[in-house]
C-alpha positions in Angstrom: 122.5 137.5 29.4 122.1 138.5 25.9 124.4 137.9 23.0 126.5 140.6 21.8 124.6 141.2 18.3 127.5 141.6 15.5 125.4 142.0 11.9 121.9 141.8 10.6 120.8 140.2 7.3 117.3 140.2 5.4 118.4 136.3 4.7 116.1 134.4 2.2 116.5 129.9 2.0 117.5 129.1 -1.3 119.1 125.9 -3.0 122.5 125.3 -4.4 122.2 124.4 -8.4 125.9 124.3 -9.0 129.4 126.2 -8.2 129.6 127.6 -11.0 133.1 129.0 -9.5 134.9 129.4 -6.4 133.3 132.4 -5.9 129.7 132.1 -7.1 127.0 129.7 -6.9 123.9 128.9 -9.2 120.8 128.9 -7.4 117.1 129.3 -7.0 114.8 130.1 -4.6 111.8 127.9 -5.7 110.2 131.0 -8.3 113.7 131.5 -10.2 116.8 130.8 -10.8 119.8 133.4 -9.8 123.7 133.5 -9.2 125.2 134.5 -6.2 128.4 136.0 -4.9 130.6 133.2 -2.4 132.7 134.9 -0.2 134.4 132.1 1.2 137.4 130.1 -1.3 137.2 126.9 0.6 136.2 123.6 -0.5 132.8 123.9 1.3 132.4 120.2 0.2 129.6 118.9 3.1 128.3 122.8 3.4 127.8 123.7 -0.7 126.9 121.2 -2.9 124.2 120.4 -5.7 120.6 120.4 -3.7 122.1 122.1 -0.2 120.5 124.8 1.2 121.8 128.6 1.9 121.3 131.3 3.6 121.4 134.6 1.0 120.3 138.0 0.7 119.7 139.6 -2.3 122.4 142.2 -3.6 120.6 146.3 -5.6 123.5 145.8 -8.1 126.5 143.9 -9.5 127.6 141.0 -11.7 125.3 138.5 -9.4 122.0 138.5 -8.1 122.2 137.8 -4.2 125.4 136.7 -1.8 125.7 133.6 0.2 125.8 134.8 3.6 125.5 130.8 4.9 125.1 127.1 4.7 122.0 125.3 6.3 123.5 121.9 7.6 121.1 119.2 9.3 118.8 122.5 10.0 121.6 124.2 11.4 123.2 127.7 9.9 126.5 128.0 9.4 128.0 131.4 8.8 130.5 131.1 5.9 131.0 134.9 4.1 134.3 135.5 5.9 133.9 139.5 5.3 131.2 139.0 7.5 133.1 137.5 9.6 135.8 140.2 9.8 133.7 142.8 10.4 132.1 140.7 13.2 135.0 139.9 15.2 135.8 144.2 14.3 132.9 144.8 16.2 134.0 141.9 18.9 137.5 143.8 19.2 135.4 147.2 20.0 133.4 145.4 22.8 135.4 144.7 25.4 134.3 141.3 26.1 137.9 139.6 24.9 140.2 138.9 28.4 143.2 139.6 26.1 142.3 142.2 24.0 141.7 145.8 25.7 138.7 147.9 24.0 140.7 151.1 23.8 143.6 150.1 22.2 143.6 151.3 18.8 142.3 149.1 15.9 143.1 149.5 12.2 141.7 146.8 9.3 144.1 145.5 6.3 147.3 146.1 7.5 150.2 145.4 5.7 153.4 143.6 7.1 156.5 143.3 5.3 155.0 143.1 1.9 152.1 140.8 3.5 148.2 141.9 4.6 146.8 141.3 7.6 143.3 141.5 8.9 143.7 143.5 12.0 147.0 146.0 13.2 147.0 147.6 16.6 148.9 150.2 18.6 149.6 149.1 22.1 153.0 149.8 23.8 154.3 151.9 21.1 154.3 148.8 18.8 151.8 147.5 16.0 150.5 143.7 16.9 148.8 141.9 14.3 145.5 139.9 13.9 144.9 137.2 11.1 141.4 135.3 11.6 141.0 132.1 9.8 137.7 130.8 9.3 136.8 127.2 10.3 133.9 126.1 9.0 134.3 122.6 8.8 132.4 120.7 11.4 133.2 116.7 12.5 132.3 115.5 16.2 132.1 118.4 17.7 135.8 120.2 16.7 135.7 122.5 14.0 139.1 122.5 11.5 141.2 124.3 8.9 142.1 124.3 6.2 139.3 122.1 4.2 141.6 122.7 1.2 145.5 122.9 1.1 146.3 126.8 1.4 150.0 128.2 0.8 148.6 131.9 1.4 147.5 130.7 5.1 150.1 128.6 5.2 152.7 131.7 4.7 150.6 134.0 7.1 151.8 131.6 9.6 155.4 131.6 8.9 155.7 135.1 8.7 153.9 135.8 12.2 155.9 133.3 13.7 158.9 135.4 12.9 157.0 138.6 14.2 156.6 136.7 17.5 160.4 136.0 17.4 161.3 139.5 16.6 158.9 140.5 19.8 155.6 141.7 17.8 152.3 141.0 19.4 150.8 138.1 17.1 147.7 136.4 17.1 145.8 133.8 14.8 142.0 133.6 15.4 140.5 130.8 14.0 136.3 131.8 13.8 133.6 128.8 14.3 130.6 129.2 12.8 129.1 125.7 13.0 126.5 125.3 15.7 127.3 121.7 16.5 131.6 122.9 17.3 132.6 124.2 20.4 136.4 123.3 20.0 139.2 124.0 17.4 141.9 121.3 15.7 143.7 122.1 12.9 143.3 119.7 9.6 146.6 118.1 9.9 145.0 115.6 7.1 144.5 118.0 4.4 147.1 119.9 5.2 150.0 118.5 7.7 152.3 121.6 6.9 149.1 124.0 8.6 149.1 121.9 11.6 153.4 121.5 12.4 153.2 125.4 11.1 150.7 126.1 13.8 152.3 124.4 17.0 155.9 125.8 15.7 154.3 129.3 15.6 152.7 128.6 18.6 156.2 127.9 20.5 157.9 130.8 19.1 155.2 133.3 20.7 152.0 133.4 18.4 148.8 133.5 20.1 146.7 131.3 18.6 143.3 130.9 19.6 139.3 130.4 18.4 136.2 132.7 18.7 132.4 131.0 18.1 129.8 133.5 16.0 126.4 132.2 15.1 124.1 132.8 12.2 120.4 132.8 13.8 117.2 132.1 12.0 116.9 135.6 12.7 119.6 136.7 10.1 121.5 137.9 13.2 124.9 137.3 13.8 125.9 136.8 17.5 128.8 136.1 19.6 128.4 132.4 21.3 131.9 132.4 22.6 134.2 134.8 22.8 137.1 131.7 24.0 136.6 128.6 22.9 139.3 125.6 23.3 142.2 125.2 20.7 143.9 122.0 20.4 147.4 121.8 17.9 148.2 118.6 19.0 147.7 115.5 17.1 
């Protein structure tokens, strides 16, 4: 069977010069030198470094030159824009292929919470559930992780869905693989033990928490791998 296609990119291989800042990148393609636009705020430490090579297209206007659309790690590409990411698993939502997620239910993106955004809100029941998708990029022996960098802002989304499960709302944390060589989620209860306890409280008090693999192909496709893959919160 085919994999559900989710994006297409005219991607070009370039190499990293610096990170310039969390968002950009200095790079060059071999002919010139160019910045580009990082939509992922994660350490990135083994994925975007000085000499590593990314995917990117080029951008018709802005303050930089192209966007980093992935990392290329041991040959393999790893998607790291996390916009792309959320329109992806939009478009996964609309398919019907998720087991606990029915394609007609209503979908809405960025919705707001009690004074806190979310990525996805649906209707179903007469009641609003909530998505949040974390991105796990990180790759070690096979299990993919977050965070790769302390974050309260994740670390909050958490808590306050945990407190929607309590109160009865439909909540669910999806945490996106990317990396070819991960079929299987952990949380990185090194970097960050508060993510990992907050996880397997949240967890217990109703929260679904589970993990979605989407590829980057050579292609400049992005496809759906796995639309389930195996979550572990334990130590």
């Amino acid at each position: 069977m085919s994999k559900l296609v989710l994006a297409k990119f005219d991607l070009f291989t370039a190499r990293v010069l610096e990170r310039d800042s969390r968002v950009t990148v200095r790079a060059t393609d071999g002919d010139e030198k160019f910045r580009a636009h990082l939509r992922n705020t994660g350490r990135l430490e083994n994925l975007v470094y000085p000499g590593a090579a990314i995917s990117c297209e080029w951008k018709e206007a802005g303050k930089t030159d192209a966007r980093v659309i992935g990392a290329v790690d041991d040959g393999s590409r790893v998607l790291l824009d996390t916009y792309v990411q959320e329109k992806a698993f939009g478009k996964v939502l609309e398919s019907g292929v998720l087991d606990w997620f029915p394609p007609e239910l209503e979908v809405s993106s960025q919705v707001s919470y009690k004074g806190k955004r979310f990525d996805f809100g649906f209707e179903t029941g007469g009641r609003t559930g909530f998505i949040e998708l974390k991105s796990a990029v990180s790759c070690e022996n096979g299990w993919a992780s977050y965070p790769d960098a302390p974050s309260e802002r994740g670390l909050e989304h958490v808590k306050v869905l945990k407190k929607m499960a309590e109160e009865g709302v439909p909540a669910f944390i999806v945490f996106i693989l990317t990396h070819p060589d991960c079929g299987r989620f952990k949380p990185n209860d090194k970097i960050q033990p508060e993510m990992a306890r907050g996880l397997r409280v949240a967890e217990k008090a109703g929260v679904n928490i589970l993990g979605l693999k989407m590829l980057l192909a050579k292609s400049g496709e992005v496809l759906l791998e796995d639309s389930e893959v195996p979550v572990n919160l334990e130590h």
